[in-house]
SEDO-450490 format. One record per residue (C-alpha): residue in three letters; x, y, z. Coordinates in steps of 0.1 Angstrom, whole numbers. Layout:
N
{residu->ala X->X Y->Y Z->Z}
...
END
This chain:
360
{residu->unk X->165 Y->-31 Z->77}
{residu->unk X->174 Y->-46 Z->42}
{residu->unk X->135 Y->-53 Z->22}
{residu->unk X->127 Y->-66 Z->-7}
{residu->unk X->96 Y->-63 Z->-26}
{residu->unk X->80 Y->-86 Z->-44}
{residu->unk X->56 Y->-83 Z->-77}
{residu->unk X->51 Y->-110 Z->-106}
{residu->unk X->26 Y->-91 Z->-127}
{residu->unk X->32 Y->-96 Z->-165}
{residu->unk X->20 Y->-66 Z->-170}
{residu->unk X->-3 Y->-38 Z->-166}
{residu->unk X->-3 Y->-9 Z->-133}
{residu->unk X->-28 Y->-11 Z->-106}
{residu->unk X->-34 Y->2 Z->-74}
{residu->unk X->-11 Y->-31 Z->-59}
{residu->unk X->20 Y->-17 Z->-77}
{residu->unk X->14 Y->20 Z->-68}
{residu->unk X->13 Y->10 Z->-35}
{residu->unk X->46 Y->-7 Z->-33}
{residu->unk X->62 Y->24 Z->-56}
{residu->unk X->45 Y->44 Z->-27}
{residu->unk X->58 Y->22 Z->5}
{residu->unk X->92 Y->18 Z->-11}
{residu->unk X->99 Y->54 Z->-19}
{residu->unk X->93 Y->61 Z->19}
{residu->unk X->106 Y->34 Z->32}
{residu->unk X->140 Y->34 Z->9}
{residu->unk X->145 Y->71 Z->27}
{residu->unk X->153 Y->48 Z->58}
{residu->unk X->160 Y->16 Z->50}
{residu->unk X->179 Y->-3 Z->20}
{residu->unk X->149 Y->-18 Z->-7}
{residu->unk X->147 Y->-37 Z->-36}
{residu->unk X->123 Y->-48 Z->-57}
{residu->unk X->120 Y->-83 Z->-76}
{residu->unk X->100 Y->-83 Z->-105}
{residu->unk X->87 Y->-96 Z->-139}
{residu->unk X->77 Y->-68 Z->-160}
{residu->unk X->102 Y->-43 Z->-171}
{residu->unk X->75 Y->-16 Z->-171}
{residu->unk X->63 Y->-20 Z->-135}
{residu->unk X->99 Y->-23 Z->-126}
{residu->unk X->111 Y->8 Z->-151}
{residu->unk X->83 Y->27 Z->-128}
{residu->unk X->94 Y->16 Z->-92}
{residu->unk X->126 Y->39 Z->-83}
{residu->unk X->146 Y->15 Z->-59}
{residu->unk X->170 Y->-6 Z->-71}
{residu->unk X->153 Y->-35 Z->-86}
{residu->unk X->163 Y->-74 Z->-101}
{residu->unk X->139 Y->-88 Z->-128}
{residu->unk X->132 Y->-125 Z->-125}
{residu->unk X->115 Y->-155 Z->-143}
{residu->unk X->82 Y->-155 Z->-115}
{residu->unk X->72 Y->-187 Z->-142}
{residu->unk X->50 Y->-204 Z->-112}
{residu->unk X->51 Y->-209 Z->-76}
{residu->unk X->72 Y->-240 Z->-74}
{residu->unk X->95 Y->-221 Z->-102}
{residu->unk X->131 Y->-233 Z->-88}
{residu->unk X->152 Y->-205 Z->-113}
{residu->unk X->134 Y->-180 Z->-94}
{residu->unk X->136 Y->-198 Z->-60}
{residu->unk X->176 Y->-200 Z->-63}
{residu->unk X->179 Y->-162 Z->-73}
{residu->unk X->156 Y->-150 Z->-51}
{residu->unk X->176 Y->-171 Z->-22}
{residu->unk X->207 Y->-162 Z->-35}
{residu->unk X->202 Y->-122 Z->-33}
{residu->unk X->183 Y->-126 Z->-3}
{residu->unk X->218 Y->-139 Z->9}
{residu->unk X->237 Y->-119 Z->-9}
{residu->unk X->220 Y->-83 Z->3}
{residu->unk X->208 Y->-93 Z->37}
{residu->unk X->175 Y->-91 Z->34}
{residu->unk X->153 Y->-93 Z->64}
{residu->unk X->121 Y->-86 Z->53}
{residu->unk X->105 Y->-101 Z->20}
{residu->unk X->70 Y->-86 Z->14}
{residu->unk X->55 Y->-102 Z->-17}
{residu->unk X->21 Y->-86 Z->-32}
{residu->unk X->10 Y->-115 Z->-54}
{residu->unk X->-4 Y->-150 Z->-48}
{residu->unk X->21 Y->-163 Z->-69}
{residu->unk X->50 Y->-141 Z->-51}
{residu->unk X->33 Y->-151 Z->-12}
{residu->unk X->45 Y->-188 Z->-22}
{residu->unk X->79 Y->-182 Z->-37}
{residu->unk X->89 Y->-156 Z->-7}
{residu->unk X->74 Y->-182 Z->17}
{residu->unk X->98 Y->-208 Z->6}
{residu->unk X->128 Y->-186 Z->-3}
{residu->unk X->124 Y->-176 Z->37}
{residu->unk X->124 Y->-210 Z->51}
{residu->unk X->157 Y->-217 Z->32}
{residu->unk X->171 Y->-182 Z->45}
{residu->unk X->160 Y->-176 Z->79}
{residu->unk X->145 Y->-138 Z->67}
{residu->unk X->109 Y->-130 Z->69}
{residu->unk X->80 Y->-133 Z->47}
{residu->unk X->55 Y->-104 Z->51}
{residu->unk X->28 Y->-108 Z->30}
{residu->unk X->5 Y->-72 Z->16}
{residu->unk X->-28 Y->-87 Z->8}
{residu->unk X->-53 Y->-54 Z->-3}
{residu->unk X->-85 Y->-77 Z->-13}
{residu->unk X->-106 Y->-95 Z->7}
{residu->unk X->-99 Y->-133 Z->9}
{residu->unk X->-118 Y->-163 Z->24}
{residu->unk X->-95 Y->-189 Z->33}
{residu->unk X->-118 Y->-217 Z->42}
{residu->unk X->-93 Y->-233 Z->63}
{residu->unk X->-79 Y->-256 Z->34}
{residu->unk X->-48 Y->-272 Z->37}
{residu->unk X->-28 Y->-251 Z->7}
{residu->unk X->-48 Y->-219 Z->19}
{residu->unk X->-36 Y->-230 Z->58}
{residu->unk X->5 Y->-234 Z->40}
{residu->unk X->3 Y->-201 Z->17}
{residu->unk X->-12 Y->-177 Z->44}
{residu->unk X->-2 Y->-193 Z->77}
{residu->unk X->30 Y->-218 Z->78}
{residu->unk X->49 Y->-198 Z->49}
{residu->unk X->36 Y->-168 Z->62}
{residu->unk X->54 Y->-148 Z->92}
{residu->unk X->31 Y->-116 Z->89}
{residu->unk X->5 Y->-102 Z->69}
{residu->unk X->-2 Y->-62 Z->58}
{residu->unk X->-41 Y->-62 Z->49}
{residu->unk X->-52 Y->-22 Z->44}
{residu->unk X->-86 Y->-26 Z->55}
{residu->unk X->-100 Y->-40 Z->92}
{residu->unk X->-127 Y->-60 Z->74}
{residu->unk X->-100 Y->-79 Z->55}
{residu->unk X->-86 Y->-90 Z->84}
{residu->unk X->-119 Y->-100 Z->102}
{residu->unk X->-125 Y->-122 Z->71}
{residu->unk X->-89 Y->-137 Z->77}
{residu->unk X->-97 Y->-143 Z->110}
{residu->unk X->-131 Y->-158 Z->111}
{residu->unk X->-123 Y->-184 Z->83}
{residu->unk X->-85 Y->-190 Z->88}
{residu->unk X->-67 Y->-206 Z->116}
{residu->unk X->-40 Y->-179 Z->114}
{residu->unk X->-32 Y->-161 Z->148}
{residu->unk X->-45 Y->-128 Z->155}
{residu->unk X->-9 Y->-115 Z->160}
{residu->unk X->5 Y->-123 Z->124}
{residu->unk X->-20 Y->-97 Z->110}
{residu->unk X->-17 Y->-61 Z->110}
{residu->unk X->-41 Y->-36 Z->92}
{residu->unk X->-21 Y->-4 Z->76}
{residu->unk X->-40 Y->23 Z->60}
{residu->unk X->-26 Y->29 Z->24}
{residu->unk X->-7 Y->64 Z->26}
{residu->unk X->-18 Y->92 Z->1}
{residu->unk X->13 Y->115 Z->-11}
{residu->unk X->-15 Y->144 Z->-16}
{residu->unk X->11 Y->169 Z->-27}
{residu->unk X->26 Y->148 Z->-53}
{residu->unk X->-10 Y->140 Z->-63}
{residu->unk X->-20 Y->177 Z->-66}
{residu->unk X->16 Y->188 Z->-79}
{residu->unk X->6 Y->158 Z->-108}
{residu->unk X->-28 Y->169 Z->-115}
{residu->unk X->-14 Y->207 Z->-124}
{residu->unk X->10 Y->192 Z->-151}
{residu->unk X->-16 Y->190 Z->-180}
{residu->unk X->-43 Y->215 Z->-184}
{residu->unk X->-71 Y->200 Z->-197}
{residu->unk X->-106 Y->211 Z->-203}
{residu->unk X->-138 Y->191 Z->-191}
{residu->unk X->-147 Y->162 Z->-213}
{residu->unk X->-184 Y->172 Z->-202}
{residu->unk X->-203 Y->196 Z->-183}
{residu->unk X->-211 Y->170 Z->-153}
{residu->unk X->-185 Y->143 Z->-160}
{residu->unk X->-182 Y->112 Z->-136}
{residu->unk X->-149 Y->84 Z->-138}
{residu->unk X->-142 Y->55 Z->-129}
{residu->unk X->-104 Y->41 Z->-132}
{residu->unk X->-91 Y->4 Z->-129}
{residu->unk X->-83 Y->-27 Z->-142}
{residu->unk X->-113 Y->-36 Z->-170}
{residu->unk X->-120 Y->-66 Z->-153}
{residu->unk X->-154 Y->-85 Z->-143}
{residu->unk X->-142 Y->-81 Z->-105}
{residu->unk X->-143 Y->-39 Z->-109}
{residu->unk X->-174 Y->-39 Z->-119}
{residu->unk X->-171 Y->-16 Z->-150}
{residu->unk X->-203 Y->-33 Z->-168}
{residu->unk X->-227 Y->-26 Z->-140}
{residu->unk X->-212 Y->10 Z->-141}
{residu->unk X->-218 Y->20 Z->-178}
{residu->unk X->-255 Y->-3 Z->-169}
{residu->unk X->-265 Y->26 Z->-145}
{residu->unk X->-254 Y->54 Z->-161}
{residu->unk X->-272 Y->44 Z->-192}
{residu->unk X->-303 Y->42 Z->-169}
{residu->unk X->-295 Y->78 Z->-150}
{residu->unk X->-295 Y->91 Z->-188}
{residu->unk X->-327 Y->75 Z->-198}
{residu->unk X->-343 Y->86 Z->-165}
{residu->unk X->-330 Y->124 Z->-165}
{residu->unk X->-327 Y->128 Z->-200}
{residu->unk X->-294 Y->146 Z->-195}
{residu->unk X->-277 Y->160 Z->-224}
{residu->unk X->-242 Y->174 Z->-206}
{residu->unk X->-233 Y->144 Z->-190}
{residu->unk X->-208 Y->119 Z->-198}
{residu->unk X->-188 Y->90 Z->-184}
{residu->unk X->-146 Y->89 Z->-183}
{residu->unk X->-134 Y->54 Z->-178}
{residu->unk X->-92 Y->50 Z->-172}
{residu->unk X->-77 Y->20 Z->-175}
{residu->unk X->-70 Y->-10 Z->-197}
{residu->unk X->-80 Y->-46 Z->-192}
{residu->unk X->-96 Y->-76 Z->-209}
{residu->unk X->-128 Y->-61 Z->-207}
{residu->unk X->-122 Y->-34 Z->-230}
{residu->unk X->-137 Y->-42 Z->-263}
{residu->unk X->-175 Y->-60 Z->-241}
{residu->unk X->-173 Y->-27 Z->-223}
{residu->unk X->-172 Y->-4 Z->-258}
{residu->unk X->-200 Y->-29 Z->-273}
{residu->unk X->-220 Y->-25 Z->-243}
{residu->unk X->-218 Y->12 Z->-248}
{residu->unk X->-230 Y->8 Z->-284}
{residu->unk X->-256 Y->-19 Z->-276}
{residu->unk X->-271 Y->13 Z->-252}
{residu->unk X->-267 Y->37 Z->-277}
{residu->unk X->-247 Y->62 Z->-254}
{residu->unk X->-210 Y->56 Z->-271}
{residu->unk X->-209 Y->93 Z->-276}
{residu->unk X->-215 Y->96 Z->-238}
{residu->unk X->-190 Y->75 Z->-230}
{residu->unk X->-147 Y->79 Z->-232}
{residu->unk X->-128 Y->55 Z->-227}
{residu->unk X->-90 Y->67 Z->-224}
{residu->unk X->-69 Y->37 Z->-219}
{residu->unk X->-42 Y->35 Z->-192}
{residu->unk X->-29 Y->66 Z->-183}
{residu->unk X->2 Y->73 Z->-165}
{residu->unk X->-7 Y->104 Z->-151}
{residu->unk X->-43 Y->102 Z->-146}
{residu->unk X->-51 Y->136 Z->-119}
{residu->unk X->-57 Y->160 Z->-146}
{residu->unk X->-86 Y->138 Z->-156}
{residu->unk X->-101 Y->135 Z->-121}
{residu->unk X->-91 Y->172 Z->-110}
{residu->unk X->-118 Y->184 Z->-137}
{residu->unk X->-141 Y->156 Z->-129}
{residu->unk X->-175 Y->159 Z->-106}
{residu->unk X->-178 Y->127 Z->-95}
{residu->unk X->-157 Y->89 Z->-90}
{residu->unk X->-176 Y->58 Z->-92}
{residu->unk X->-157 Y->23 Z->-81}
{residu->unk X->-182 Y->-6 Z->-83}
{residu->unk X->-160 Y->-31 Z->-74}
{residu->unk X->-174 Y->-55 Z->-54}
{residu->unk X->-139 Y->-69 Z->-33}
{residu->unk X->-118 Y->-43 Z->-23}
{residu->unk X->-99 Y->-34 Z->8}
{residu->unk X->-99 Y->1 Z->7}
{residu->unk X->-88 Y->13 Z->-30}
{residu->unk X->-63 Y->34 Z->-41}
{residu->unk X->-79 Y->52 Z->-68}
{residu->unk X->-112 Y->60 Z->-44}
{residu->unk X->-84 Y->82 Z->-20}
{residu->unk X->-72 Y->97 Z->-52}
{residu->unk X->-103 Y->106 Z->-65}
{residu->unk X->-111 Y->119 Z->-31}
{residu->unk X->-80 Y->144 Z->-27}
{residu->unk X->-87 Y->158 Z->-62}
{residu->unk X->-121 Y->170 Z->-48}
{residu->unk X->-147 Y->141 Z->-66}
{residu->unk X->-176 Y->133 Z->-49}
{residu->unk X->-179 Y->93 Z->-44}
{residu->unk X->-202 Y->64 Z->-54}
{residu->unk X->-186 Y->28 Z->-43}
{residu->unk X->-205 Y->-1 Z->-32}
{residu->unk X->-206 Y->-3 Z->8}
{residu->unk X->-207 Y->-42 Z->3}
{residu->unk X->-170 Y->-40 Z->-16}
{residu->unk X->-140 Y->-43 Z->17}
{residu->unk X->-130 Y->-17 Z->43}
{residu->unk X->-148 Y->13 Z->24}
{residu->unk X->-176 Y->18 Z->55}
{residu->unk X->-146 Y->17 Z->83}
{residu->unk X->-136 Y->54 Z->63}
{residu->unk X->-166 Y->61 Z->43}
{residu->unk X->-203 Y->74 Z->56}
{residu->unk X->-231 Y->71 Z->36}
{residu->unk X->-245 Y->108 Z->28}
{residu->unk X->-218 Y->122 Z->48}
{residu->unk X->-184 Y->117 Z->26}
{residu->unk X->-200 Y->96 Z->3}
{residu->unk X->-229 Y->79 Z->-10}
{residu->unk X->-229 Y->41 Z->-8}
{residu->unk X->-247 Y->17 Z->-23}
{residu->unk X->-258 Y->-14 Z->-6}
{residu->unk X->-252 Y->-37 Z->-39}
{residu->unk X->-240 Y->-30 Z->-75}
{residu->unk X->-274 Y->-30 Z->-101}
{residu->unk X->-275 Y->-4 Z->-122}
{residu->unk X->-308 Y->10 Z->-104}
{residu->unk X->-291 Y->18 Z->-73}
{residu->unk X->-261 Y->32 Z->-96}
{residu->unk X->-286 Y->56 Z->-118}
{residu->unk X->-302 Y->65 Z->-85}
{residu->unk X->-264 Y->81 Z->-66}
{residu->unk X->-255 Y->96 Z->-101}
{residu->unk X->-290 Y->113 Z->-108}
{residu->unk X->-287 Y->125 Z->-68}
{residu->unk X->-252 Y->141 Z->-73}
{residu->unk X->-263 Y->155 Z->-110}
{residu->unk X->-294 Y->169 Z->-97}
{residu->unk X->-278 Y->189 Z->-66}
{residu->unk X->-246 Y->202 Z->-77}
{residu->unk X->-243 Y->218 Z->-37}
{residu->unk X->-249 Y->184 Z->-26}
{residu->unk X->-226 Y->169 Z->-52}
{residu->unk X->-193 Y->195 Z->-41}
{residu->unk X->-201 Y->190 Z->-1}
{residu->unk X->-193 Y->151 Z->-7}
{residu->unk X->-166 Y->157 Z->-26}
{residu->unk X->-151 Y->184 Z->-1}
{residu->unk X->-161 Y->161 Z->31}
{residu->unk X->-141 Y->134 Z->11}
{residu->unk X->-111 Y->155 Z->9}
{residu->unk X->-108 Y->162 Z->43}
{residu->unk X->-111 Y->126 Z->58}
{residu->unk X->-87 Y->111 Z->32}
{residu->unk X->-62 Y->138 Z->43}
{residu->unk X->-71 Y->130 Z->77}
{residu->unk X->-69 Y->96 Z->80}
{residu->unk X->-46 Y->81 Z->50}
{residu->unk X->-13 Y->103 Z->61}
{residu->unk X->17 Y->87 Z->43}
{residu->unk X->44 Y->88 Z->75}
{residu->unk X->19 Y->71 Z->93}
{residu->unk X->15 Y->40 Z->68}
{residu->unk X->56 Y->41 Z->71}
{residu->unk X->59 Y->39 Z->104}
{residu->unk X->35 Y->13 Z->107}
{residu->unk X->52 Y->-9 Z->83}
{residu->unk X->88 Y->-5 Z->96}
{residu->unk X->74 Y->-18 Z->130}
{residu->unk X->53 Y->-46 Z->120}
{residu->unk X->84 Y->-58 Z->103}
{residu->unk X->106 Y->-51 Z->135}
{residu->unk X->83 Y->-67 Z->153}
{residu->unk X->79 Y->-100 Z->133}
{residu->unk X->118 Y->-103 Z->131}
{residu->unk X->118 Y->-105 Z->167}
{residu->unk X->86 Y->-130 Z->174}
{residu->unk X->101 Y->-150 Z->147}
{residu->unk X->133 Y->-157 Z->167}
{residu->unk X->118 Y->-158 Z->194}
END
């Protein structure tokens, strides 16, 4: 098959573009893919052969002629956009070209059955990759989109690349019991809640050799550092940007934390995982309870206020044991269950497949 990716992020690198770097690595070992995309960074980082384009707005006609015209000109079957702005443009550019769109959607979305919902997601739409079960239950119950046109695919974890990656820098830990969290600083990852509860676990414990690591960049920042102030635990708190090659900061870290409160199942949670951190995420966030058990491979809270966040954090501090049996049990069913051939496989045939019901 001939596939082209989609991504019009202006910037930044999240857990949507390591997932297409991811998918099209494997996929390209089998398959011709290319990538369309905005940023020159997030393009720079994806190795396939790759076209920037203008991606100025959905009903953008530069980019609607290009795209057409190397859809054409390469034989693409499959597009498989990852944005909302990208589902629109690959939905139109595959009614003018007869190849398919296929659209990766890893958050949860109600669609409410409106009409431009109904066009973006159903009659543009010839398939859609959702990585979690409960995203596609949400699809279903408020969507009129057929059962059929969705397919849930686990992300794939390249564990050896991760561990080979977390060897490359030696690094010492930032603090004797050090938890992370890494994403986007954004309201929807729920980085304030996060620095909330560790303030309280620190108030409540009166730990000394604790500290939170926070990766990532994001709009956020400069509240989140003032919140960090405001609670008088700055000094207990790093915050180290985006990094590109993050594992040697979670492979000395104890414990992960991601708070956000829509996810499908996230990228940096299985990373964490592999690199042996024992887990706190919110159970109410996506498909995190279809993988995750709480007190079994993870602890999971049933909302995001910074009680309930001080509460996991004090339990891990308090009972190291308990703390590196998590982590450990995490390991194993992210190895288990996220295998990288597997997430390959699966995508190569939901594409077959959806070339074939579509001429049909």
């Amino acid at each position: 098959m001939n596939i082209m990716f989609l991504n019009s992020a202006r910037r930044g690198w999240g857990g949507n573009e390591k997932w297409i770097r991811l998918a099209a690595t494997e996929l390209q070992k089998s398959h011709t893919v290319l990538l369309a995309y905005r940023d020159p960074e997030i393009g720079n980082r994806i190795p396939t052969d790759g076209i920037r384009l203008p991606f100025h707005h959905e009903a953008d006609l530069e980019t609607i002629m290009k795209l057409a015209a190397l859809v054409r000109q390469h034989n693409i079957d499959v597009l498989i956009p990852t944005k909302r702005k990208d589902y629109v443009l690959a939905g139109i550019v595959a009614r003018l070209t007869g190849c398919c769109n296929i659209l990766r959607l890893g958050i949860v979305r109600d669609m409410r059955n409106s009409v431009i919902n109904n066009l973006v997601y159903n009659i543009l739409a010839d398939g859609i990759i959702v990585n979690a079960r409960h995203i596609k239950t949400t699809l279903l119950n408020s969507s009129s989109i057929p059962e059929e046109k969705i397919r849930v695919i686990y992300n794939g974890v390249d564990r050896q690349n991760i561990l080979q990656l977390a060897k490359e820098t030696t690094i010492n830990p930032p603090f004797a019991f050090t938890l992370t969290g890494m994403g986007e600083l954004s309201a929807r990852k729920g980085f304030k809640p996060l620095i909330q509860g560790f303030a309280r676990f620190l108030q409540q414990t009166g730990a000394t050799d604790a500290g939170l690591v926070i990766i990532g960049q994001g709009s956020e920042r400069q509240e989140l550092e003032t919140l960090t102030s405001d609670l008088g635990i700055q000094k207990k708190v790093n915050f180290k940007g985006f990094l590109e090659n993050p594992y040697p900061a979670l492979a000395v870290s104890n414990a992960f934390a991601m708070i956000s409160e829509n996810e499908g199942i996230s990228n940096a949670v299985l990373e964490a995982a592999i690199l042996e951190n024992a887990l706190i995420t919110t159970a109410s966030g996506g498909g995190i309870t279809e993988v995750f058990t709480h007190n079994t491979n993870a602890l999971l809270l049933a909302d995001s206020s910074p009680e309930n966040i001080a509460d996991a954090i004090t339990a891990l501090y308090t009972n190291p044991e308990r703390c590196k049996q998590l982590a450990q049990h995490a390991c194993k069913t992210v190895v288990q269950r996220f295998d990288l051939d597997k997430m390959t496989r699966e995508i190569t045939t939901f594409c077959q497949q959806t070339i074939e019901r579509k001429k049909s």
